[in-house]
PDB file of N, CA, C and O in Angstrom:
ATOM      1  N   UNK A   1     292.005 191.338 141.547  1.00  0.00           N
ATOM      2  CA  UNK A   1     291.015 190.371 141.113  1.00  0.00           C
ATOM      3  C   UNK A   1     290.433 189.696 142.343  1.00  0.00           C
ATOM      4  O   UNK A   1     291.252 189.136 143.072  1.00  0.00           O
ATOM      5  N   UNK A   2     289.425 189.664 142.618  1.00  0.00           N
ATOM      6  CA  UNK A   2     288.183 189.086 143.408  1.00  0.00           C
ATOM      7  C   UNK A   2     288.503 187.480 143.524  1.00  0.00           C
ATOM      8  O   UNK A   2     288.978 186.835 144.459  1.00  0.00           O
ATOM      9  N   UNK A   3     287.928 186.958 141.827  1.00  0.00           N
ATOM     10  CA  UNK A   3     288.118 185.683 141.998  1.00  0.00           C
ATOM     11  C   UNK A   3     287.916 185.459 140.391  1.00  0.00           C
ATOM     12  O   UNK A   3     287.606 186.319 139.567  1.00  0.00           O
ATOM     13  N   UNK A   4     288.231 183.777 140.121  1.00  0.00           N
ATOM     14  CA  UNK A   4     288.048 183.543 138.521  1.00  0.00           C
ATOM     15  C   UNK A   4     286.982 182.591 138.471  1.00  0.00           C
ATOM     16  O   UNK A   4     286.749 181.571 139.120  1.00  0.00           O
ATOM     17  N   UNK A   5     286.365 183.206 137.491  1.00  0.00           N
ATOM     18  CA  UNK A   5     285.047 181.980 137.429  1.00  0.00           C
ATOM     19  C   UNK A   5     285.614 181.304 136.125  1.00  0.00           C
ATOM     20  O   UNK A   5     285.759 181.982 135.108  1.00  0.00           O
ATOM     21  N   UNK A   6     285.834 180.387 136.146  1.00  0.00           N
ATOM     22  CA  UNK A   6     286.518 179.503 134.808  1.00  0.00           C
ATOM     23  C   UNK A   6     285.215 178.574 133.968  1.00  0.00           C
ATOM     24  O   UNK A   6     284.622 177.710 134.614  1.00  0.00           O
ATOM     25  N   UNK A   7     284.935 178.772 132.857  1.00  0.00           N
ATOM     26  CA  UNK A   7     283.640 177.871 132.173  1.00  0.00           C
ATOM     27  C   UNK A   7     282.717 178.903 132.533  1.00  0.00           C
ATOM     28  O   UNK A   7     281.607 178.418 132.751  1.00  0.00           O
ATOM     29  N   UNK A   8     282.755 180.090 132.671  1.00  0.00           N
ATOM     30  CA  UNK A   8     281.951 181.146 132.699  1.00  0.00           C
ATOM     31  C   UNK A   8     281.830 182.102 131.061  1.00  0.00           C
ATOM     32  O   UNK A   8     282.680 182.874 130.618  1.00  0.00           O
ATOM     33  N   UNK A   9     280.804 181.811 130.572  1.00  0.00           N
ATOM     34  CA  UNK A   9     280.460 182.553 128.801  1.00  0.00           C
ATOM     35  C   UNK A   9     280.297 183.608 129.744  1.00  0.00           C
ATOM     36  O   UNK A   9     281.431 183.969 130.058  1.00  0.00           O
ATOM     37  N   UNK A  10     279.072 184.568 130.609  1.00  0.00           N
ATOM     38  CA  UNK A  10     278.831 185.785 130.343  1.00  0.00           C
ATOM     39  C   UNK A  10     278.319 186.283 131.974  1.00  0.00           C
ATOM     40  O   UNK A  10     277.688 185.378 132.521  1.00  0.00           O
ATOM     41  N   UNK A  11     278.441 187.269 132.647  1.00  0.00           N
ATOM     42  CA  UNK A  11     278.118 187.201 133.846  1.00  0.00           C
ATOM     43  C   UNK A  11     276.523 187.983 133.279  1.00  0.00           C
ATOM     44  O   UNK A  11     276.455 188.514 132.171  1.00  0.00           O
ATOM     45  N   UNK A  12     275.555 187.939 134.064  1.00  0.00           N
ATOM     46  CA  UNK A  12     274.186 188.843 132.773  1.00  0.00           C
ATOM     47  C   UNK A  12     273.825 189.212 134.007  1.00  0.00           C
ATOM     48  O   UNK A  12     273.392 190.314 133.671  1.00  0.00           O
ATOM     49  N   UNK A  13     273.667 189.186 135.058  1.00  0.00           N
ATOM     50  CA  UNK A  13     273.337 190.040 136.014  1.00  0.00           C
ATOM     51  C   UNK A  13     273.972 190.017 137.691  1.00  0.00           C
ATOM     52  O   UNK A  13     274.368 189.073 138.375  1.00  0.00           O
ATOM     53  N   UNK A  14     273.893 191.096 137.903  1.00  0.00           N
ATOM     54  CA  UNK A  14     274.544 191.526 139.610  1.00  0.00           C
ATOM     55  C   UNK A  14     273.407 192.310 140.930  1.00  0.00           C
ATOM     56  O   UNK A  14     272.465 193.101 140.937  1.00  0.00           O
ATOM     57  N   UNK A  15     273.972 191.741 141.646  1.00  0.00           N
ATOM     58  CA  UNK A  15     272.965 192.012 142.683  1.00  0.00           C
ATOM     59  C   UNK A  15     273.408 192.659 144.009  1.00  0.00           C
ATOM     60  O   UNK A  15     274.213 191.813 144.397  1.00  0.00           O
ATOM     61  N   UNK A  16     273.395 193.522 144.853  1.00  0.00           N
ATOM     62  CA  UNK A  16     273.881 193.274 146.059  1.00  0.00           C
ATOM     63  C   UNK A  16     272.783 192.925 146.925  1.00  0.00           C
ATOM     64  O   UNK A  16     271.746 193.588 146.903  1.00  0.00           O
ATOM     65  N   UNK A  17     272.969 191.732 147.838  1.00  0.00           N
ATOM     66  CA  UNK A  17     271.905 191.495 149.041  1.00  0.00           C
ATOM     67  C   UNK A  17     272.355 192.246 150.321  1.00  0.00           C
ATOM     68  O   UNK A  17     273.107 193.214 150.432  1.00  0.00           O
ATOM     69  N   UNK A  18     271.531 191.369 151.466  1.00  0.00           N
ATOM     70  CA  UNK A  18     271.872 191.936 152.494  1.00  0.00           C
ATOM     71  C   UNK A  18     272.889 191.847 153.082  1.00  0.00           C
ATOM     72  O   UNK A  18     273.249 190.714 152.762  1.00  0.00           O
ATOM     73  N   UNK A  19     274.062 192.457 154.101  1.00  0.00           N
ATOM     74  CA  UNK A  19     275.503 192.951 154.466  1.00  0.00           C
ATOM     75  C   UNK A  19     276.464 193.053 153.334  1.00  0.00           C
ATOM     76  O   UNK A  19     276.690 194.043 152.639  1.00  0.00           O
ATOM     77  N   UNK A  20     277.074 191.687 153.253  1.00  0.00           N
ATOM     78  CA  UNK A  20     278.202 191.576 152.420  1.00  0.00           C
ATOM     79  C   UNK A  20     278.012 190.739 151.452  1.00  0.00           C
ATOM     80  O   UNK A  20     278.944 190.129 150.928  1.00  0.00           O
ATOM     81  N   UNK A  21     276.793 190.614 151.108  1.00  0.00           N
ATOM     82  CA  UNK A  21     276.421 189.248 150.214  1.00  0.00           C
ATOM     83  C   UNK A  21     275.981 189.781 148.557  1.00  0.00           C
ATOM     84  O   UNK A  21     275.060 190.520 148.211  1.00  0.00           O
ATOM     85  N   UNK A  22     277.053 189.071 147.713  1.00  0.00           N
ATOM     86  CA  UNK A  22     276.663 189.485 146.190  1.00  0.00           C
ATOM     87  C   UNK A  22     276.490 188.432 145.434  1.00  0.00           C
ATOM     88  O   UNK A  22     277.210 187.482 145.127  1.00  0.00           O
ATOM     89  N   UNK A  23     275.758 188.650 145.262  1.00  0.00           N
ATOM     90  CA  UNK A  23     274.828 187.830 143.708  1.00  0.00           C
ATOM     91  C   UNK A  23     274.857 187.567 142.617  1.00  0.00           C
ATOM     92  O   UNK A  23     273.949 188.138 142.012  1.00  0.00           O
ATOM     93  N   UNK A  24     275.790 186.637 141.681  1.00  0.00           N
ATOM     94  CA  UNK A  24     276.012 187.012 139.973  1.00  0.00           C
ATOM     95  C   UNK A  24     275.153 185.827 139.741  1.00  0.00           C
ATOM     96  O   UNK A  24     275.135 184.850 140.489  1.00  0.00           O
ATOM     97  N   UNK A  25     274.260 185.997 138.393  1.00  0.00           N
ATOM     98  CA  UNK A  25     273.544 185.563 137.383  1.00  0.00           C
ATOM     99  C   UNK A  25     274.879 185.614 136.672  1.00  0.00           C
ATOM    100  O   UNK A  25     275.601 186.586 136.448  1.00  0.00           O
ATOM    101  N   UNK A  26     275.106 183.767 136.236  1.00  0.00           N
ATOM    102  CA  UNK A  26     276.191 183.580 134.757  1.00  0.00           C
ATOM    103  C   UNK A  26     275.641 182.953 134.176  1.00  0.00           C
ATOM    104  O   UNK A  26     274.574 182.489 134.581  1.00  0.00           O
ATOM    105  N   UNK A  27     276.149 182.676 132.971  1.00  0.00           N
ATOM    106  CA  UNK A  27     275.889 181.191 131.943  1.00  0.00           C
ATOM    107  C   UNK A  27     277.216 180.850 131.546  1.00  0.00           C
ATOM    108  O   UNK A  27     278.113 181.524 131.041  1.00  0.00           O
ATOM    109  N   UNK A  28     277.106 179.050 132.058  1.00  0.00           N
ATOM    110  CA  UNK A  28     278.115 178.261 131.778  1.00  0.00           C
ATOM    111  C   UNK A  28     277.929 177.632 130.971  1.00  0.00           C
ATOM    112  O   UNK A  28     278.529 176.558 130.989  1.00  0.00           O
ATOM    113  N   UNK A  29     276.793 177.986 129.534  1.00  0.00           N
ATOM    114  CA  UNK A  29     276.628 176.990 128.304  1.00  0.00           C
ATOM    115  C   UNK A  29     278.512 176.859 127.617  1.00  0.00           C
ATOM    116  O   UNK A  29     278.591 175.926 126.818  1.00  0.00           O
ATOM    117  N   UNK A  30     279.677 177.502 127.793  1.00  0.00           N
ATOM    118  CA  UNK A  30     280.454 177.142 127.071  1.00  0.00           C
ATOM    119  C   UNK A  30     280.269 177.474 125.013  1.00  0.00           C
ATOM    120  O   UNK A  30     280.179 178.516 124.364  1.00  0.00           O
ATOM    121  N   UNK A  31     280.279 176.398 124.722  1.00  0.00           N
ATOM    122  CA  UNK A  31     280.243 176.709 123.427  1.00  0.00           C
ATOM    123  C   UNK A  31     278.892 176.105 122.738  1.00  0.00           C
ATOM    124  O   UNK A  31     278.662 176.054 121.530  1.00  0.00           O
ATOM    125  N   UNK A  32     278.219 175.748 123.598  1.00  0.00           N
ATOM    126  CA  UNK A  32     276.347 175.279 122.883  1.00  0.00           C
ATOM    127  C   UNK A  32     275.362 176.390 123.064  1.00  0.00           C
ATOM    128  O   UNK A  32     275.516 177.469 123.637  1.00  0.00           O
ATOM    129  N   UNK A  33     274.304 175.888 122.445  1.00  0.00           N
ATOM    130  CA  UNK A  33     273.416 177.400 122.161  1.00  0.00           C
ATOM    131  C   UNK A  33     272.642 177.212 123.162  1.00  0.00           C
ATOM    132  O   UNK A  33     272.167 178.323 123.399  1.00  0.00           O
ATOM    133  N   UNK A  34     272.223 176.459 123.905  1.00  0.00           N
ATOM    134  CA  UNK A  34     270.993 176.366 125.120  1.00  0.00           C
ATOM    135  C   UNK A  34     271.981 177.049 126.246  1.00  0.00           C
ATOM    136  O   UNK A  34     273.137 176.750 126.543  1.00  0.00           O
ATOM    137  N   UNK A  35     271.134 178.048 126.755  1.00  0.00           N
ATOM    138  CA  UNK A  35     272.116 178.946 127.745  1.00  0.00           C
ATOM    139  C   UNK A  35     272.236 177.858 128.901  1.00  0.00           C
ATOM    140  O   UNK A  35     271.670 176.765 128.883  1.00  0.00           O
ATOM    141  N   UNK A  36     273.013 178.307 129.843  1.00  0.00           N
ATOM    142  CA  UNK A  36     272.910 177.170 131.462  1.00  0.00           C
ATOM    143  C   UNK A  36     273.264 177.919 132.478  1.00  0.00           C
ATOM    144  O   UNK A  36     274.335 177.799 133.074  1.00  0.00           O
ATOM    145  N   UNK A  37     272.051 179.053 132.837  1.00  0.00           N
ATOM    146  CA  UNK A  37     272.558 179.469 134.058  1.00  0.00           C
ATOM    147  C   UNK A  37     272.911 179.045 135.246  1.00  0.00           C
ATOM    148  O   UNK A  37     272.842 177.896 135.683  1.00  0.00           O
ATOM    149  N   UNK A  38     273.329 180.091 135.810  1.00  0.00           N
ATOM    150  CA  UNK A  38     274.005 179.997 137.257  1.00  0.00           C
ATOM    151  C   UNK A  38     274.104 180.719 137.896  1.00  0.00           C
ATOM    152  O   UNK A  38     274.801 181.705 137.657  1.00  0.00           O
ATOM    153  N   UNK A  39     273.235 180.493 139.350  1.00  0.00           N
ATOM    154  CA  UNK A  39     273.497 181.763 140.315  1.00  0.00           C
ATOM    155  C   UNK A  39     274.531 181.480 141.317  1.00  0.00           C
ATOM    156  O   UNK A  39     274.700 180.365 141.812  1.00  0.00           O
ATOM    157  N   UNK A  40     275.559 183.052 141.739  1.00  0.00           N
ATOM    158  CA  UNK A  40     276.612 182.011 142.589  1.00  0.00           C
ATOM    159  C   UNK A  40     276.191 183.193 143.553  1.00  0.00           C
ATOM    160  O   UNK A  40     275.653 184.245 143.205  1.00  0.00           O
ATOM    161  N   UNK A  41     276.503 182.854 144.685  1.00  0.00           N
ATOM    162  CA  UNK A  41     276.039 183.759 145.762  1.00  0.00           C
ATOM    163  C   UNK A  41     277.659 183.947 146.538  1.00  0.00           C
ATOM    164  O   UNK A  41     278.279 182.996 147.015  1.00  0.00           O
ATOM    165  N   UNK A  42     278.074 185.160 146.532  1.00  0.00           N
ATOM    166  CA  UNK A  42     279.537 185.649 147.238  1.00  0.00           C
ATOM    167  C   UNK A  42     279.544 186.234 148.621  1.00  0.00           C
ATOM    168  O   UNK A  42     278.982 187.320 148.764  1.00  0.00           O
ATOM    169  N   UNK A  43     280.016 185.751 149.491  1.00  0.00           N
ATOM    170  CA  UNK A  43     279.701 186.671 150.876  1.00  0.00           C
ATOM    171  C   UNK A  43     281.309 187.083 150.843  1.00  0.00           C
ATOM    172  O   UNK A  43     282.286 186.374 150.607  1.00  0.00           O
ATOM    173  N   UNK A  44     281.220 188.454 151.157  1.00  0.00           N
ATOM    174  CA  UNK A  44     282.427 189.449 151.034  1.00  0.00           C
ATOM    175  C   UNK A  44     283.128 189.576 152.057  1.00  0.00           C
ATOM    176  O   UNK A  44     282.261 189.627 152.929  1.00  0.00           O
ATOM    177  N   UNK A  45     284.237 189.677 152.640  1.00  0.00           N
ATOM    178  CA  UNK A  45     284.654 189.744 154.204  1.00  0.00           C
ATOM    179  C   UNK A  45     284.546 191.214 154.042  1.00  0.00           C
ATOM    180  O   UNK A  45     284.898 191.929 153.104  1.00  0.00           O
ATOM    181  N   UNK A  46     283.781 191.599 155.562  1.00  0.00           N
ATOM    182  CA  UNK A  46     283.988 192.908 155.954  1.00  0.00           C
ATOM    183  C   UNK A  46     285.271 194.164 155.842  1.00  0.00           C
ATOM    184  O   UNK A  46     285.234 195.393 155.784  1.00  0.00           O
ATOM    185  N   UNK A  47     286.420 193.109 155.845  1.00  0.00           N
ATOM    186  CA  UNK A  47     287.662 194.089 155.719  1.00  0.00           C
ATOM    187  C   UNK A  47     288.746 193.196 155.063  1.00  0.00           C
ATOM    188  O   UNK A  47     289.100 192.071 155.418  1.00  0.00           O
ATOM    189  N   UNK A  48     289.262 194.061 153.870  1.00  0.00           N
ATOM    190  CA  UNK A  48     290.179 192.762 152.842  1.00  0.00           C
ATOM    191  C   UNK A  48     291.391 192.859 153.336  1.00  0.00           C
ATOM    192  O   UNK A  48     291.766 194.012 153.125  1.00  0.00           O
ATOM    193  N   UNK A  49     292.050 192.372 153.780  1.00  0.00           N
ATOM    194  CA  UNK A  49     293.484 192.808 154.506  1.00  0.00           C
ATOM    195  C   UNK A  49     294.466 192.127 153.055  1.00  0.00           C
ATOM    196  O   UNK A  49     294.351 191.061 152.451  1.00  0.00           O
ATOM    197  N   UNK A  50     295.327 193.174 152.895  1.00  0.00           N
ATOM    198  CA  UNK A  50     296.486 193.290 152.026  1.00  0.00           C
ATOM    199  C   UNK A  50     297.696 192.727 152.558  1.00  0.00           C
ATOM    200  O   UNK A  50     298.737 192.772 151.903  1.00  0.00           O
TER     201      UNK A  50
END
């Protein structure tokens, strides 16, 4: 696992940018009907050491 997005309803879109940089489109509406997006922007380390 990457990471936990907690108060996250739905991830609706992914992106990769430039090097190591990824992009999720979420909505944190929870349990109301007006969506509430959110863009989170992830920069990836070059090498994941175990």
């Amino acid at each position: 696992m990457l990471l936990r997005l907690p108060n996250t309803t739905h991830i609706t879109g992914f992106a990769h940018g430039p090097d190591d940089t990824v992009y999720l489109l979420t909505d944190i509406r929870g349990n109301a009907q007006t969506p509430r997006p959110h863009l989170l922007q992830l920069v990836l380390p070059s090498q994941i050491r175990r």
